[in-house]
MARKOL-161033 format. One line per field, with one value per residue (C-alpha): x, y, z; residue in one letter. Coordinates in Angstrom, 1 decimal. Layout:
<nodes>
u <- (X|...)
v <- (Y|...)
w <- (Z|...)
r <- (A|...)
</nodes>
This chain:
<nodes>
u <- (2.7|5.7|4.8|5.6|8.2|10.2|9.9|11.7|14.3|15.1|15.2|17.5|20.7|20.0|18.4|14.7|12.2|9.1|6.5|3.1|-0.3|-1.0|-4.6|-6.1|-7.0|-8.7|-8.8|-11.6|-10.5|-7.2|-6.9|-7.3|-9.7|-12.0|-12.3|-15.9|-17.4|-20.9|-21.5|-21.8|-24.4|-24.1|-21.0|-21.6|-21.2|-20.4|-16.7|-14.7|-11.7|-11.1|-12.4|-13.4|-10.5|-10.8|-11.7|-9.5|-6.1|-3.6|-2.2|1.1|1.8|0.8|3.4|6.0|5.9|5.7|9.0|11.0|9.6|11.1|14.5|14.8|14.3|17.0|15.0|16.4|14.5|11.3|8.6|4.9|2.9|-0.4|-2.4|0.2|0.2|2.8|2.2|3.0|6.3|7.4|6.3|8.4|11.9|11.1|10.7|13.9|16.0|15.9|15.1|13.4|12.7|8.8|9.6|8.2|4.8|4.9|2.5|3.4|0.7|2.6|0.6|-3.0|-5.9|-6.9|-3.8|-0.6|2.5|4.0|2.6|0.4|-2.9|-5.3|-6.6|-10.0|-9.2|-7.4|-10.7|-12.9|-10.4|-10.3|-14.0|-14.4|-12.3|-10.5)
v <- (-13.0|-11.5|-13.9|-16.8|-15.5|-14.8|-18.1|-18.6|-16.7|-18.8|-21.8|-21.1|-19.0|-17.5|-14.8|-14.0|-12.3|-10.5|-9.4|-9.2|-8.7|-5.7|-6.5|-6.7|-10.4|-12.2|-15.5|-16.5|-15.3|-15.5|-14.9|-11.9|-14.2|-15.3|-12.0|-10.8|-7.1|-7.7|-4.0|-4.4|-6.3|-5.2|-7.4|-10.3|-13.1|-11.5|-11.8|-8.4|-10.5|-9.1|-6.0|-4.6|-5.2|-1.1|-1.1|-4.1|-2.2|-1.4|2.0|3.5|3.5|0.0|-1.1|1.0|-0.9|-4.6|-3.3|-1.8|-5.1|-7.2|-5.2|-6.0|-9.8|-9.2|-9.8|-7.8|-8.5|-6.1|-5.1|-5.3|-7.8|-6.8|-4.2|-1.9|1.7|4.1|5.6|2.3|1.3|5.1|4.2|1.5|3.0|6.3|3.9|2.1|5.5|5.9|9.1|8.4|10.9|10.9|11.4|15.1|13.2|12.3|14.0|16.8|17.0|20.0|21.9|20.4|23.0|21.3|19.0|21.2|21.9|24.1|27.7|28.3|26.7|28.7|28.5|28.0|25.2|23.4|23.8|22.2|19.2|18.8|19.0|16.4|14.2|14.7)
w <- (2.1|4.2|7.0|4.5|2.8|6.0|6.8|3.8|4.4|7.8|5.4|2.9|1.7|-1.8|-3.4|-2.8|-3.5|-2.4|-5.5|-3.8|-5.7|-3.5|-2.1|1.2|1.7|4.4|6.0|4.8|1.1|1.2|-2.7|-4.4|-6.9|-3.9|-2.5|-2.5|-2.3|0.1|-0.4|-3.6|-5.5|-9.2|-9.6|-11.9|-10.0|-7.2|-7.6|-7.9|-9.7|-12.2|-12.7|-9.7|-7.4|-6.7|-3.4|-1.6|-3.5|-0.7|-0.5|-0.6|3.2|3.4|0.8|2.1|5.7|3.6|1.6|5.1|6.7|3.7|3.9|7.6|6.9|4.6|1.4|-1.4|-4.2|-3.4|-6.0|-6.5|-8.9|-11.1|-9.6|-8.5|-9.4|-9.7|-6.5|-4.6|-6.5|-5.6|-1.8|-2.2|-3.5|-1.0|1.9|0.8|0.9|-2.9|-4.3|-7.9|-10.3|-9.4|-5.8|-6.8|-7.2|-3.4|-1.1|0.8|3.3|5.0|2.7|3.3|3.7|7.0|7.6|6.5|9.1|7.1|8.6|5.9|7.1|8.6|11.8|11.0|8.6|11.6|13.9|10.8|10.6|14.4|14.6|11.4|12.6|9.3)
r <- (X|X|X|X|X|X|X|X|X|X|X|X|X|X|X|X|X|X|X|X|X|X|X|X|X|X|X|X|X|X|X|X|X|X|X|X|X|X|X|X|X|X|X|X|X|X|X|X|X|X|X|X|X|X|X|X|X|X|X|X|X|X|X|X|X|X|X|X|X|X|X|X|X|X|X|X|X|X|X|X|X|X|X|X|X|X|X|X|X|X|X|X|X|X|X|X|X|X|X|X|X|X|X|X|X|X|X|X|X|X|X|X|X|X|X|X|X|X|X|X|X|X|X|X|X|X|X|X|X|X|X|X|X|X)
</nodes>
């Protein structure tokens, strides 16, 4: 979508804006209605639209790089269509500079067992995620 829409942006001089269903599409099915799940062959009719969207969902880093990427092409109308949790629309606003109430929600992975910065994780926890690949 951000490809298109910034071509949009080059076009005209008005307000626009950016609501994208946040899955991962392809080329080949380039709707979130065509998408197929190969791994899976319990679907009925082997279309994961619409109740089984769970595994093409984008996550919250991925919608916090289309919003800064919308912002720099100066699109200011930024939000996320069907299939958004809260988790992404915080993403959003905390990659925007906002600060929302829920922002306590966020991740702090300073304090993962294996992953964590902040001093606290043990050493042999760091050896277990180095060796993992975690």
């Amino acid at each position: 979508m951000l490809p298109l829409v910034k071509e949009i942006r080059k076009s005209v001089n008005c307000h626009l804006a950016a609501v994208p269903v946040p899955y991962r599409t392809t080329p080949s099915h380039p709707t979130f209605q065509s998408l197929e799940d190969p791994g899976c062959d319990c679907i009925p009719h082997n279309r994961p639209f619409p109740v089984a969207l769970d595994p093409f969902t984008c996550n919250r880093y991925e919608m916090a790089e289309f919003a800064k990427e919308a912002l720099a092409a100066d699109i200011r109308f930024i939000g996320v269509c069907r299939g958004a949790g809260p988790h992404h629309i915080r993403s959003i606003a905390e990659a925007l500079g906002r600060k929302p109430a829920a922002g306590k929600y966020s991740p702090d992975m300073s304090k993962h067992y294996a992953l964590g910065t902040g001093g606290r994780t043990k050493n042999d926890n760091l050896e277990f995620a180095q060796q993992e690949k975690l």
